[in-house]
C-alpha positions as CSV (number, residue, x, y, z in Angstrom):
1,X,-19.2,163.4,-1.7
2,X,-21.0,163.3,-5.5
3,X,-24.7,163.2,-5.4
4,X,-24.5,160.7,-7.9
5,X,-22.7,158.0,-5.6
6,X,-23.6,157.0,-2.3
7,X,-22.1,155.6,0.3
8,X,-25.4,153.7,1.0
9,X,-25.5,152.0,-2.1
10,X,-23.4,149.7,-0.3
11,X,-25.7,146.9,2.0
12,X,-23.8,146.8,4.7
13,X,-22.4,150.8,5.2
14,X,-26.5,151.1,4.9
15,X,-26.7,148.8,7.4
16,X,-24.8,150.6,9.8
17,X,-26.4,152.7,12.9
18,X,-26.6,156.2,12.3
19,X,-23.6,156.5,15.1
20,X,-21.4,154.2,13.6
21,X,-22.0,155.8,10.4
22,X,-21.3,159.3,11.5
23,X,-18.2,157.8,12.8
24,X,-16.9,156.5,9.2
25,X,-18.2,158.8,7.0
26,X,-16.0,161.7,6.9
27,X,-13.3,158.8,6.4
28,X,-15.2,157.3,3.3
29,X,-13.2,157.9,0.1
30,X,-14.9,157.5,-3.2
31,X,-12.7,155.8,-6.1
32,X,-13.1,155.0,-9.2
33,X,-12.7,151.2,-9.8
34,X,-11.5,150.2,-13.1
35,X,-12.0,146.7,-14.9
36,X,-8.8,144.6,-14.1
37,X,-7.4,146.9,-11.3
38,X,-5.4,144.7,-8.5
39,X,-6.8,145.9,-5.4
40,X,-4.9,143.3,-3.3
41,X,-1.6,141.4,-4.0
42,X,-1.0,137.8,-2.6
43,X,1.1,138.2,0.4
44,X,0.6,142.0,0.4
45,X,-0.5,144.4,3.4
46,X,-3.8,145.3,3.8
47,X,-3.9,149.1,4.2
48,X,-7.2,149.9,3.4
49,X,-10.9,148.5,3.1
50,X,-13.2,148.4,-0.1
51,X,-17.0,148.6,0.4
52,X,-18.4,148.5,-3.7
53,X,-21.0,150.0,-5.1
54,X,-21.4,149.8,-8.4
55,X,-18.1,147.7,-8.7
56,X,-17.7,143.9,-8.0
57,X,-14.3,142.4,-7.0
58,X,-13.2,139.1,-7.8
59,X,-11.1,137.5,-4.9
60,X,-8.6,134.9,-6.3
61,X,-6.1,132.5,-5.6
62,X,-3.2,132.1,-7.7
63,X,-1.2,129.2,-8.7
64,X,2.7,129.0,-8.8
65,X,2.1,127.9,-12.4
66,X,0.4,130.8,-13.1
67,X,-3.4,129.5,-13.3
68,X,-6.2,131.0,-11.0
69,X,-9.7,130.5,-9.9
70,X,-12.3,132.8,-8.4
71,X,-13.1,131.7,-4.8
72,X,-15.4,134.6,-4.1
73,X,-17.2,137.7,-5.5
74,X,-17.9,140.9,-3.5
75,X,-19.9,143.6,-4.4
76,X,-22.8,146.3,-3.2
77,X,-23.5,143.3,-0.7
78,X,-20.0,143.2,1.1
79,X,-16.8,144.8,2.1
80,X,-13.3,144.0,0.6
81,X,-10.7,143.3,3.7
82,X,-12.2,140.6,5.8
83,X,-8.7,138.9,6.5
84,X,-7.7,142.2,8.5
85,X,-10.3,141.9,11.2
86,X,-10.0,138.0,10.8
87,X,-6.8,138.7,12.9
88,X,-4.2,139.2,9.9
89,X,-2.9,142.4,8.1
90,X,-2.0,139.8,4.4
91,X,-3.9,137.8,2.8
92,X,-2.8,135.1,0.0
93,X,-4.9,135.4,-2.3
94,X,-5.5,138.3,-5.1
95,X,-8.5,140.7,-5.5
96,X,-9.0,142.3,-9.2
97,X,-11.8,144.5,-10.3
98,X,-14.6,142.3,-12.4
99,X,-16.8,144.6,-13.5
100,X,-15.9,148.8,-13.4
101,X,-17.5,151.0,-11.0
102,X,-16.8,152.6,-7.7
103,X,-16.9,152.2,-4.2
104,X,-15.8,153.6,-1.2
105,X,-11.8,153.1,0.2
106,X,-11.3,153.3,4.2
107,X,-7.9,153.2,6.0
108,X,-7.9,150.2,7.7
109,X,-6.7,152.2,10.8
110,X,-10.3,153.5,11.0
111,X,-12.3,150.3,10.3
112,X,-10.1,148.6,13.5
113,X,-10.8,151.1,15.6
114,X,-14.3,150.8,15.0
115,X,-14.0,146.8,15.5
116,X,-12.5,146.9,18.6
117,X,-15.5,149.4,19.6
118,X,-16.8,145.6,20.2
119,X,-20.2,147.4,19.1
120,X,-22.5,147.0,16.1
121,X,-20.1,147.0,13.9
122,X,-18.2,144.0,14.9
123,X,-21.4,141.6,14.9
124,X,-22.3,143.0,11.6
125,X,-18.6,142.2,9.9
126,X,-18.4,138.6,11.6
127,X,-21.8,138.0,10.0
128,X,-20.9,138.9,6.7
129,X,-17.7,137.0,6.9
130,X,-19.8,133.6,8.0
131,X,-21.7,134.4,4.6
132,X,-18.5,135.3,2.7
133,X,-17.2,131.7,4.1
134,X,-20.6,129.7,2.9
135,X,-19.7,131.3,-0.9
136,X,-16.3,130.4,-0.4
137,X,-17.2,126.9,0.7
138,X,-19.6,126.6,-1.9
139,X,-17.6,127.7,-4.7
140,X,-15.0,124.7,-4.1
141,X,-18.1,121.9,-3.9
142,X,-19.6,123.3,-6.8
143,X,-16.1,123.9,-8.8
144,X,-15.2,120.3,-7.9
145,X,-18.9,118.1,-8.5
146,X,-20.6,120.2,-11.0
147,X,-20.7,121.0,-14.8
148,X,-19.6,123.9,-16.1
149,X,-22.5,125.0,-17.5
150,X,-24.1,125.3,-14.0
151,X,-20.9,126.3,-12.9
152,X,-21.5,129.3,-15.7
153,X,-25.1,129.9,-14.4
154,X,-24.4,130.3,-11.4
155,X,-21.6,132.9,-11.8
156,X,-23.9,134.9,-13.9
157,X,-26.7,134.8,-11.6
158,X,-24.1,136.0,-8.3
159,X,-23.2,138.9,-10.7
160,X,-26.5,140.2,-11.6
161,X,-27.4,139.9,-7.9
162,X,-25.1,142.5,-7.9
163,X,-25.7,144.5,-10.8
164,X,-28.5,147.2,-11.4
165,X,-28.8,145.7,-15.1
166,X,-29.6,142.4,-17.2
167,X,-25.8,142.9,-18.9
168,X,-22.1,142.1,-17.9
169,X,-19.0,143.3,-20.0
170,X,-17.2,139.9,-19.7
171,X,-15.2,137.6,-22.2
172,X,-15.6,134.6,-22.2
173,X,-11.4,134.2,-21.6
174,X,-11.9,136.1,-18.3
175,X,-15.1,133.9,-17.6
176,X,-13.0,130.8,-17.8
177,X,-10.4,132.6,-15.5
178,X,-13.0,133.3,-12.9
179,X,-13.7,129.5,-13.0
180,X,-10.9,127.7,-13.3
181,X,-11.5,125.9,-16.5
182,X,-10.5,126.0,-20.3
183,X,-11.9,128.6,-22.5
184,X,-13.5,126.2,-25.0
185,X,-15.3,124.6,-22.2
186,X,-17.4,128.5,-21.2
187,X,-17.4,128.6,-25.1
188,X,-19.9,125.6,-25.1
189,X,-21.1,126.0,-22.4
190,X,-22.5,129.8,-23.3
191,X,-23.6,128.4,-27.0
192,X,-26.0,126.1,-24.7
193,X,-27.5,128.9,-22.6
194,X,-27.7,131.1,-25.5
195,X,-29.5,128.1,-28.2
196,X,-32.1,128.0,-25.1
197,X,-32.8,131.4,-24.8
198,X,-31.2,132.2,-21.8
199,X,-28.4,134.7,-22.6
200,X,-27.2,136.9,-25.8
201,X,-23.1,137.0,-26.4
202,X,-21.0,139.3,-28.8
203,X,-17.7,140.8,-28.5
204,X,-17.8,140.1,-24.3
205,X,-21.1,141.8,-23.4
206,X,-23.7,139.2,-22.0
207,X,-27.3,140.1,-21.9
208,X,-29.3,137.8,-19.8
209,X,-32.8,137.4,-21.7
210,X,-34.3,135.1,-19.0
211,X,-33.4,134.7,-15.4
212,X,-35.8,132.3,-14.7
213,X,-34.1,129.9,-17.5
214,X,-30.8,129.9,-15.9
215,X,-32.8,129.8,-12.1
216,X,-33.9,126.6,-13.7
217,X,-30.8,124.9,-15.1
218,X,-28.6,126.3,-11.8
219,X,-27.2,123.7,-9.2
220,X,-28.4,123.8,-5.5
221,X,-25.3,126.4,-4.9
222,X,-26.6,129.6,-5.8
223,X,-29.0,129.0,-3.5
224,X,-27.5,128.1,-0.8
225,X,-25.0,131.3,-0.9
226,X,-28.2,133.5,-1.3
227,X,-30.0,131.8,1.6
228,X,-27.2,132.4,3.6
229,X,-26.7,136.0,2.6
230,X,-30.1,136.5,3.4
231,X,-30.5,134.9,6.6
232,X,-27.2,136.5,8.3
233,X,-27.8,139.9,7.0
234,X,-31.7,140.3,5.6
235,X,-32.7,141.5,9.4
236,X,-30.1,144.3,9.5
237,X,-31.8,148.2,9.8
238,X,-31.2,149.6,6.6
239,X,-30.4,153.4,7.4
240,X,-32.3,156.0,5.3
């Protein structure tokens, strides 16, 4: 594997014991994953396992008129694939690279074996997957009761999370694809958070100026996602 990319970039392979880790390893596959790639097809067979690193995956559910909505972001936090050890090899809804990176591809033939080891491993999946739920859960409450604007800060403050850097390569089109909503309305919605200082925008790069501006004008659901995050998976041994 490159010295550049490791598979400990990602939380929860550095979470892993140093058994359970030898076990995977020689199984880990680096790949490259490019912005708009479909990882996962509605309907389709899950034959393999994503764990990002510098990428983040958008999981999606799409509509029979064509329309979509982000129900959940994974990235150097989580693992692509949680229907398969949920008990089923498809999954309805679509996963399409977000931001370009990498991250590491396991058959999922491996990762069950290792579930069923009924070890380590499967209490650290379940947990994620009760954290993965509460963003899920949360992303429906705040889609459904709040603004977009806040709807807006708190997508950009989940990516950074996520992100080594203050800056996203995102239009504002794919923005109001993530969230469901009309173009015009992230269009006004940006102008506000950039007139206030918040965020820069040109030609779908976003540079966020102050964090603390948008930790301030966010709703209560950012919060909750990143208390539960913290609370099921904080305490884990990080492997060095």
């Amino acid at each position: 594997m490159s010295s550049k990319h490791d598979p400990n970039q990602n939380h929860l392979l550095a979470a892993l014991l140093d058994a359970e880790f030898d076990r995977l390893a020689p199984h880990l596959e680096l790949v490259p994953m490019l912005l708009g790639d479909v990882l996962y097809k509605s309907g389709g067979k899950l034959r393999h396992v994503y764990f990002p690193t510098t990428a983040i995956i958008s999981i999606h559910y799409l509509l029979e008129d064509g329309g979509s909505s982000e129900i959940a972001g994974v990235g150097n936090e989580g693992v692509l694939g949680t229907s398969l050890f949920m008990g089923g090899e498809t999954t309805p809804s679509h996963a399409v690279v977000q931001t370009g990176g990498h991250g590491y591809r396991l058959k999922a033939a491996i990762l069950m074996e290792e579930f069923y080891r009924a070890g380590p491993v499967l209490r650290l999946l379940l947990r994620y997957t009760q954290a993965l739920m509460t963003q899920m859960s949360q992303t429906a409450v705040c889609n459904r009761h709040h603004s977009v604007e806040k709807q807006l800060c708190r997508w950009l403050l989940l990516t950074l999370d996520r992100l080594p850097s203050n800056e996203l390569t995102m239009t504002q089109e794919l923005i109001a694809n993530m969230l469901g909503v009309r173009r015009e309305a992230v269009t006004e919605a940006a102008g506000k958070l950039q007139s206030r200082g918040f965020i820069s925008y040109r030609r779908g790069h976003i540079t966020v100026l102050d964090r603390a501006g948008l930790e301030g004008e966010v709703c209560e659901c950012y919060g909750v996602v990143k208390k539960e995050f913290a609370r099921l998976l904080s305490d884990v041994r990080q492997r060095q």
